[in-house]
C-alpha positions, -999 to +999 in steps of 0.1 A: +368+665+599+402+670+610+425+641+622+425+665+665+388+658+662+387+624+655+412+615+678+395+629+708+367+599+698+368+562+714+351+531+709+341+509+741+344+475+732+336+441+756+368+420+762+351+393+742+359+416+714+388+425+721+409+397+727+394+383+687+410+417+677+445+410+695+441+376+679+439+381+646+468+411+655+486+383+666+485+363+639+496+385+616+526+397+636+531+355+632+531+359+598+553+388+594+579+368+618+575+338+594+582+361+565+612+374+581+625+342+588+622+332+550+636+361+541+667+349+565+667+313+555+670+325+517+636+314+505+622+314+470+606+351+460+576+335+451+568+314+485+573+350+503+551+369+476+525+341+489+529+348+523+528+384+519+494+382+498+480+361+528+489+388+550+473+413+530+444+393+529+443+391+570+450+427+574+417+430+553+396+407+569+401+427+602+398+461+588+361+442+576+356+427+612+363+464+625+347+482+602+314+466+604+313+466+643+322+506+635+292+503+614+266+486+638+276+504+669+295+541+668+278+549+635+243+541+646+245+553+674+258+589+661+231+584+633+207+577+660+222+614+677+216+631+648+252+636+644+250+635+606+290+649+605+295+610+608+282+607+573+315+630+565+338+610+583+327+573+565+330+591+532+366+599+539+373+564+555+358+543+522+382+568+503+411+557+523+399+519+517+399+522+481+430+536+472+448+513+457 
């Protein structure tokens, strides 16, 4: 599948859900703002490293929050379609999760 195909997609989602995506998205952004003001105020290497691995580890937890609504709505339903090309298209995505 190429990238023009899967753009043309979309995902409804309810407002609920939304706005826990834009918070977690604003957290992070939080972080990174507290990471930049470390870097500013000359902090220790090691407290940012710390602050950068709990970024990393809030980035993940949404990719998981996102990935398992993807799961239990968009590819169900295409399942449900008989759109098997959606098979395709989570092989590529857990490629792109596990590279390292």
């Amino acid at each position: 599948m190429d990238n023009k195909q899967c753009c043309k997609k979309t995902t409804h989602r309810t407002e609920e859900e939304k706005k826990v995506i834009n918070n977690r998205i604003s957290r992070i952004e939080g972080q990174l703002q507290g990471i930049r003001r470390m870097v500013s105020e000359e902090a220790y290497c090691n407290d940012i490293l710390v602050q950068l691995s709990a970024i990393e580890n809030s980035v993940k937890s949404l990719s998981n929050h996102i990935l398992e609504k993807h799961l239990y709505s968009c590819v169900t339903k295409d399942l449900e379609d008989g759109n098997l090309e959606i098979i395709d298209e989570l092989i590529s995505l857990f490629k792109r999760f596990n590279k390292a």
